[in-house]
Residue, then its C-alpha position, 0 to 999 in steps of 0.5 A: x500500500x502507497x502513503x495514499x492507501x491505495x494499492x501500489x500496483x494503482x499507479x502502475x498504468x500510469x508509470x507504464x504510460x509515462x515510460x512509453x512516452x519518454x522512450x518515444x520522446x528519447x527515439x524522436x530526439x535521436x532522430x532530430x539529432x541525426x538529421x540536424x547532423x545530416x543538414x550540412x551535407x544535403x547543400x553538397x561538401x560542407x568543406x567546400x561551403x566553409x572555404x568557397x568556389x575558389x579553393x585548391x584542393x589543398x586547402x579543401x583538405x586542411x578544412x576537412x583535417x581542421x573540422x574533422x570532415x576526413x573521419x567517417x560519419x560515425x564518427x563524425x556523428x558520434x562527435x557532434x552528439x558529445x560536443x552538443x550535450x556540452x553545447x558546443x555546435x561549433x562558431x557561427x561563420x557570421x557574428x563569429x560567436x558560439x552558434x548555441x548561445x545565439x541561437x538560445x538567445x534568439x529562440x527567447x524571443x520566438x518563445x515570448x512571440x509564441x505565448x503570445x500567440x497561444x493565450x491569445x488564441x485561446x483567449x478568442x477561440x475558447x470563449x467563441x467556440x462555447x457560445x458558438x455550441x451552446x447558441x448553435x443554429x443562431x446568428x452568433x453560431x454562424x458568424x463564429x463558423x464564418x470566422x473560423x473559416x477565414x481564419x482557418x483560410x488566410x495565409x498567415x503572411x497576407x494577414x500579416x501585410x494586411x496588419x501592418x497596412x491597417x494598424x501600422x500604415x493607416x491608422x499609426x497605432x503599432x509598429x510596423x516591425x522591429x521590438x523596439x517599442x515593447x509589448x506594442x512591438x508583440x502585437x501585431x505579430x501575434x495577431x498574424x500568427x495566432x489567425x489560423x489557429x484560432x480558427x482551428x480551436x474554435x471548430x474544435x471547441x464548438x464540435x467537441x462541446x456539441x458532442x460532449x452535449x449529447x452524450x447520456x451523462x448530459x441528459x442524466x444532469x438536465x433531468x435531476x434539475x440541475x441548472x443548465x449553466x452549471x451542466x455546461x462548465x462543470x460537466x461538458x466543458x472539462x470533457x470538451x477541452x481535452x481536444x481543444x488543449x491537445x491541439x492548442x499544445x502541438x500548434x504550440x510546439x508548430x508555431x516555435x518553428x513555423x514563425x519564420x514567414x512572421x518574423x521575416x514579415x515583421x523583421x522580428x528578430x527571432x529565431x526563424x529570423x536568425x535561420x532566414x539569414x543564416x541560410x542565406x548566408x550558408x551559416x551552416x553551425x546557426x541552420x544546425x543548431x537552430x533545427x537542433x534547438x527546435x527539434x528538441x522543443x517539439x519533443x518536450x512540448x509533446x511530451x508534456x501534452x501526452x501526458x497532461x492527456x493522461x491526467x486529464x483522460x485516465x483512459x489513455x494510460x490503459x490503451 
């Protein structure tokens, strides 16, 4: 017996649910780890990329001497993967610095725009998703589904210029790009980045929430008298926001390194920013340690949603 005064063996479905999800955490971050070693080499010879078009061949061996370049990929791999768990991905060939350190530095601020994103599309696409249900076939449930769809439909950088057009241009009530101005800075870039995902919660939400309405369990509530309000927050709603959070937690991970078209919009000097450039400028330890970074903060974000899932669902810890 635990200190709970439960059985010990109680427990076990969740100590088993969770090992599944880090072994498959672990397997996933092996796999990103091997593909942010593999990037340099899908532009051609890394060597060659390092010393330029015109180069002898003797000084193409003494980069490959230099970087390790001559030594088999295992090798080569096995390296990368010691020198990246003591943060050492080597120098950025453009500011000439530690290329984790910046990239570190630069995913805060994706980070921080990322958040932002997400409380805002929660804060918009949960409130309009309940009322969109719980009014449905009315005019608030159509304007809502008509929302959702633009949303849903408009590409995030054409929201964006329309953004900076209206706000920025016209109106002069934000600034058009930069973080110069502080939260003012954040806004219109959050804005354009949450646009498809509050369209996405809030389908979700009136769908999960209808369907959560029908269920016997509902029915059983209404007929004991009790008071509709209370049977929608207390019983429909906890169930009906399973789903909503699942997918509000990938889009999150989806949004850390799908931001890039936005930073560039906005020139918001964020990790996908730093990425843009250091493609451009074939900055191949910054495009390493960035995808590495990123990969890694997928996993973590899924992890933690998994098993949030399994708190929220006992269910899941048995299938």
């Amino acid at each position: 017996m635990g200190r709970t005064g439960r059985p010990i063996t109680a427990f076990l479905p969740m100590t088993l649910y969770l090992l599944r999800r880090l072994l498959f955490a672990l397997l996933v971050v092996v796999a990103v780890s091997f593909f942010s070693f593999v990037l340099v080499y899908l532009a051609g010879d890394p060597a060659r990329s390092l010393a330029g078009v015109d180069t002898s061949e003797a000084h193409l061996a003494m980069i490959r001497t230099l970087y390790g370049l001559d030594q088999p990929l295992h090798r080569q791999y096995l390296q990368f993967v010691g020198n990246a768990l003591q943060g050492n991905l080597g120098l950025s060939f453009r500011y000439n610095m530690d290329a984790m350190p910046l990239v570190l530095s630069k995913f805060g601020l994706t980070l921080q725009l990322a958040l932002a994103s997400l409380a805002l599309s929660l804060l918009v696409a949960i409130p309009l998703g309940i009322f969109a249900a719980i009014r449905r076939h009315t005019l608030l449930d159509r304007a809502a589904t008509l929302f959702s769809l633009l949303g849903i439909s408009t590409p995030g950088f054409w929201l964006g210029i329309l953004l900076i057009l209206v706000f920025a241009d016209w109106l002069r009530l934000l600034p058009p790009s930069g973080r110069d101005e502080g939260w003012r800075s954040l806004v219109l870039p959050a804005i354009a980045l949450s646009g498809y995902n509050i369209g996405l919660m809030t389908r979700l939400m009136r769908r999960s929430l209808l369907e959560e309405l029908r269920k016997p369990y509902v029915t059983v509530a209404h007929a004991k008298g009790q008071r509709p309000f209370w049977v929608y927050l207390h019983h429909a709603l906890r169930n009906a926001l399973i789903p909503t959070i699942t997918v509000a937690g990938l889009q999150f991970g989806a949004m850390l390194g799908g931001s890039i078209v936005i930073e560039t919009v906005f020139a918001w000097p964020g990790l996908g920013f730093l990425m843009i450039q250091a493609i451009r400028t074939n900055d191949l330890p910054v495009v390493r340690a960035a995808v590495l970074v990123v990969g890694l903060a997928f996993v973590v974000i899924n992890l933690c949603v998994d098993l949030l899932y399994g708190v929220l669902d006992p269910r899941i810890r048995y299938s």
